[in-house]
N, C-alpha and C positions, 0 to 999 in steps of 0.2 A: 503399438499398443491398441488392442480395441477399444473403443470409446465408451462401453460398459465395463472395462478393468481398470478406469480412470475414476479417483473417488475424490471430489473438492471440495475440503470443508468448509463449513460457513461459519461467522459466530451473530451472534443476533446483537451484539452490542449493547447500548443502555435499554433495559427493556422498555425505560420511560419515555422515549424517544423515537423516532419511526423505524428506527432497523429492524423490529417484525414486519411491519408494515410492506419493505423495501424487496426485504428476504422473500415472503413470501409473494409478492408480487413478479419478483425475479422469475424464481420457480415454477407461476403458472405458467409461463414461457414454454410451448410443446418442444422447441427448436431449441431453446436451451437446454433440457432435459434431457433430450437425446442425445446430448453431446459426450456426456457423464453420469455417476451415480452424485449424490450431493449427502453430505451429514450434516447437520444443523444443530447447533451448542446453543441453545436458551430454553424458554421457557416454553412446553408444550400448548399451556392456555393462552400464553400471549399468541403464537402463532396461530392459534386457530379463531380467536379473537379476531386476528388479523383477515385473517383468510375470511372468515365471517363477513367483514364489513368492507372486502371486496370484490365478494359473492367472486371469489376462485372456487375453482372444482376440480382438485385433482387429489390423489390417495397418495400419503406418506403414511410410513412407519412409525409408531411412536415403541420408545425404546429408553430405559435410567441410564446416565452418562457412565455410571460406573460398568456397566456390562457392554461398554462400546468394542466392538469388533469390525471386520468385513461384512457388509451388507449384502445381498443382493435385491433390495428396493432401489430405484430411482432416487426415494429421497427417505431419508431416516430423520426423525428428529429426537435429539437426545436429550432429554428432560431433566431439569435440576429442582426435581421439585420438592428438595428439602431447605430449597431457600424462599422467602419471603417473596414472593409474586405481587409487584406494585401492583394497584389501581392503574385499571384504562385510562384515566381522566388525569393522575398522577403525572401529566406531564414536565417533567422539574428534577432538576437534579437533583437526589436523595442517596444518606448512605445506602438504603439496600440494593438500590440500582448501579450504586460502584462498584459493590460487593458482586453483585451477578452476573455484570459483565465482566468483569474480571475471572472471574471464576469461568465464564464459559472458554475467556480467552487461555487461560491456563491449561483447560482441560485440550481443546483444541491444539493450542504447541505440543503437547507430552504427543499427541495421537500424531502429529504431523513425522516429530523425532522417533517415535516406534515403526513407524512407514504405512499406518493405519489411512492416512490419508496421503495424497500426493500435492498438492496446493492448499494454502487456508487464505480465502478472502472472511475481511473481517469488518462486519457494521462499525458505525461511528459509535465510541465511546464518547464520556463528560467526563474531562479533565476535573471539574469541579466536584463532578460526585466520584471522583475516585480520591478525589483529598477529604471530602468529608468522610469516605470510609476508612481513611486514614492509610492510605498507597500515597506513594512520594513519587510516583510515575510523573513524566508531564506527557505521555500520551503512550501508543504503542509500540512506538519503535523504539524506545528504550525498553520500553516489559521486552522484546521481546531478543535484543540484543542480549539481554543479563542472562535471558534463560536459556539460550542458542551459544553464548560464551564466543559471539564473534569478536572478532580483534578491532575491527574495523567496518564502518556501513553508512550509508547515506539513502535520502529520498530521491528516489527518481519519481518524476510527474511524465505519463505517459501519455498523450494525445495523440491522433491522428496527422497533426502535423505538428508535434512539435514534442521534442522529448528534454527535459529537464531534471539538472540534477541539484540539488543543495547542497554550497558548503557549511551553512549552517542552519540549525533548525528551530527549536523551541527556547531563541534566546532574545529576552530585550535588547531591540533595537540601540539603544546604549551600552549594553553588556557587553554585543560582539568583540570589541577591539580588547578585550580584557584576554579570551581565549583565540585571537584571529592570527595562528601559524601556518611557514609554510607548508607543514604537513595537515592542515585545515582543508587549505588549498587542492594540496596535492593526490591527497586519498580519495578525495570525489571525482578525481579526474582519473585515478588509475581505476577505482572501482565503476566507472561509467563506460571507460575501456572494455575494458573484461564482460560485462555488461552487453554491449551491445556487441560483441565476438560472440559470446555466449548462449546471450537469451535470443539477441536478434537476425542471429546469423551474418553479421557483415564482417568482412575479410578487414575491412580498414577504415574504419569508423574515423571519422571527423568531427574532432570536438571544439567548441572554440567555451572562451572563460570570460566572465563577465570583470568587467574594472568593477571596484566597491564604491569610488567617490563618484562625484558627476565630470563626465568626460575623459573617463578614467582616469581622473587624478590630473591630465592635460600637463607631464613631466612634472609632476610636482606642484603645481599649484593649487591642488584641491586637494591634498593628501600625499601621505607617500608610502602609502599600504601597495599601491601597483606595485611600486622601485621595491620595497622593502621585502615585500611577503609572495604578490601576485607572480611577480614574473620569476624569481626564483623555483617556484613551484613546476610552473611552466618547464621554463627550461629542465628541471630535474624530470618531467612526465616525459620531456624531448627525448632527453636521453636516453630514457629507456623504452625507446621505439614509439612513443602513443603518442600521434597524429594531433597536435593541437595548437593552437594558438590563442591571442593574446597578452595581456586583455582588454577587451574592446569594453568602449563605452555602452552601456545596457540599453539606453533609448532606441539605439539603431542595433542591434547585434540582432535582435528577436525576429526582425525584419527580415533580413538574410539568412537567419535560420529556417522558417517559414518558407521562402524563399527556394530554399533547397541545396544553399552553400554549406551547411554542417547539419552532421544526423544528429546533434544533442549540444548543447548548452549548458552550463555549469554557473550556475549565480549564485553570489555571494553570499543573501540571505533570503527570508522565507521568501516576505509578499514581495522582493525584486523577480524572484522567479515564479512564483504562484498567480500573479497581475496575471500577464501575457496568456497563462495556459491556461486558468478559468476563462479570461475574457473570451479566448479561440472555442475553446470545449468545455466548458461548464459541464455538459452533460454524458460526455465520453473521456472527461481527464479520468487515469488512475493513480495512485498513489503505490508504486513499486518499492518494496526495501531491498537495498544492495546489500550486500555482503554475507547474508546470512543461508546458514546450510538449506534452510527453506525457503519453498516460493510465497511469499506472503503479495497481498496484492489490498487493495482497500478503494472504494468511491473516494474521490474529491469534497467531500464535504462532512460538515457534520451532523449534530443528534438533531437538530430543529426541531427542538421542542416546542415552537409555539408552531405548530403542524403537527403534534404528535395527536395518535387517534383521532384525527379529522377524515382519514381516508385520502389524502391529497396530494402525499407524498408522490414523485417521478423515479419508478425505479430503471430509466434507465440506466444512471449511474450505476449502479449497483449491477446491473447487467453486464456494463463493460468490465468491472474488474474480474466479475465472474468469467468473463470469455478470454480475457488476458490468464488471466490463473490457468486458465484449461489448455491455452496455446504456451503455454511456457510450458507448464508439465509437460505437453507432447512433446516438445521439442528434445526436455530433457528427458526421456525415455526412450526418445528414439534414438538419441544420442547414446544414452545409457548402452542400446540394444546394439548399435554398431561395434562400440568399445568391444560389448560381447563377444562379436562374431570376428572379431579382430584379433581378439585374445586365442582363441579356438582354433585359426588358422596358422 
């Protein structure tokens, strides 16, 4: 695929919050640009607001979300401007800022599901201004699991050295053991499989599983989630050919992964596997969704709203999800193109 028949969309996230700011600082990138065309879901004045007060200087298309099509601009941006446009200074989460991100993130999946786009990376939303607009979401990977009708999906955290997946994700630390199966277990490990066959091209990926107590349990003595849930899991990913073991105790496991003993790791809960990947890459983790018909891709972080309209924001982050989104679409297209020429012959 040529690198201008690659189209990745963007969503701008809380507009009260820096993902104008991130977005368009991403985009002044000449070398990012070149890589693809880009579509952008918020708000026109926010963006140019943004770009304003980062003296960028580069020409995008303005364009009403509802006429969204194929472009041929560099970068499009698709304007929702029959919603309420916060205040620059409106830093804080508010219902109209749930409401608009969400709406951008909605319009952005229909256009990814239509084939309008090939990847959607997507600014950080506020869980808090999507409950005062009254969404029951606890972030995006469920919006975007309900509307994609996947059966099954997980977080993968993407770094340069260290790849990470979740067994579980937006749930109190005391909650977990309410819903902690071994199919909990076992879906993050076959979908982290698949995953890195898939997206990262490795023949036989090596996965290891983190223990949930400390020292994994040490036979029982700190829990018996290992004995009860963990290692059945295990053993059932065994069986069906995927490469993995434990599970190891978390403190040393991340070491050896690092290390260069397994391409990815599988922790039990958020911040057991979130710790290690910000501490290593803060500013190149991405946030990858498994299981779903699209490539969806997101920064590591969120709305920092006590930075918002300061100008101060670091878009690297935002950078690397965008170059991840763009190397997975290639991949899957080339792939796509192979099948093709396979079928033909």
């Amino acid at each position: 695929m040529d690198e201008k028949d690659l189209t990745i969309g963007i969503t701008m996230g809380d507009p009260c919050g820096i993902g104008p700011e991130i977005v368009v600082k991403a985009l002044a990138d000449e070398s990012l640009r070149a890589q693809a065309r880009f579509v952008v879901f918020g708000f026109s004045e926010s963006f140019s607001y943004a770009a304003d007060q980062a003296e960028v200087d580069f020409v995008w298309f303005r364009d009403h979300h509802e006429q969204i099509r194929r472009y041929g601009y560099d970068v499009a941006v698709l304007d929702f401007d029959e919603l309420a446009t916060p205040a620059a200074w409106e830093a804080k989460p508010t219902r109209y800022g749930g409401r608009a991100s969400m709406a951008f993130l909605e319009e952005a999946v229909a256009a990814a599901q239509r084939g309008l786009i090939e990847a959607l990376v997507t600014a950080p939303i506020s869980k808090q201004a999507w409950k005062l607009a009254g969404y029951r979401y606890p972030g995006h990977t469920e919006l975007l699991v309900k509307r994609t009708k996947a059966r099954h999906y997980a977080m993968m955290f993407v770094a340069p050295q260290l790849k990470v997946v979740l067994a579980t994700i937006h749930q109190p630390l005391f909650e977990i053991r309410h819903g902690f199966t071994i199919g909990c277990v076992f879906n993050p490990i076959d979908l982290a499989d698949g995953a890195l066959r898939e997206m990262f091209g490795l023949a036989n990926p090596r996965i290891a599983v983190c223990g949930l107590n400390p020292h994994a349990g040490e036979d029982g003595r700190f829990g018996d989630e290992e004995k009860r849930i963990i290692e059945p899991a295990i053993l059932m990913a065994a069986e069906a050919g995927i490469n993995v073991t434990g599970p190891y105790p978390a403190d040393t496991l991340f070491a050896r992964a690092v290390a260069g003993e397994f391409d990815c790791v599988v922790a039990m809960y958020h911040d057991q596997g979130l710790i290690p990947v910000k501490l290593l890459a803060w500013r190149q983790a991405v946030n990858l969704t498994l299981g779903l018909p699209i490539i969806r891709t997101s920064p590591g972080h969120g709305t920092a709203f006590d930075i918002a309209g300061k100008n101060t924001a670091d878009p690297e982050p935002m950078k690397s999800a965008i170059r991840l989104a763009i190397e997975l679409a290639r991949r899957r297209a080339a792939e796509a193109g192979r099948k093709g020429r396979q079928a033909r012959t």
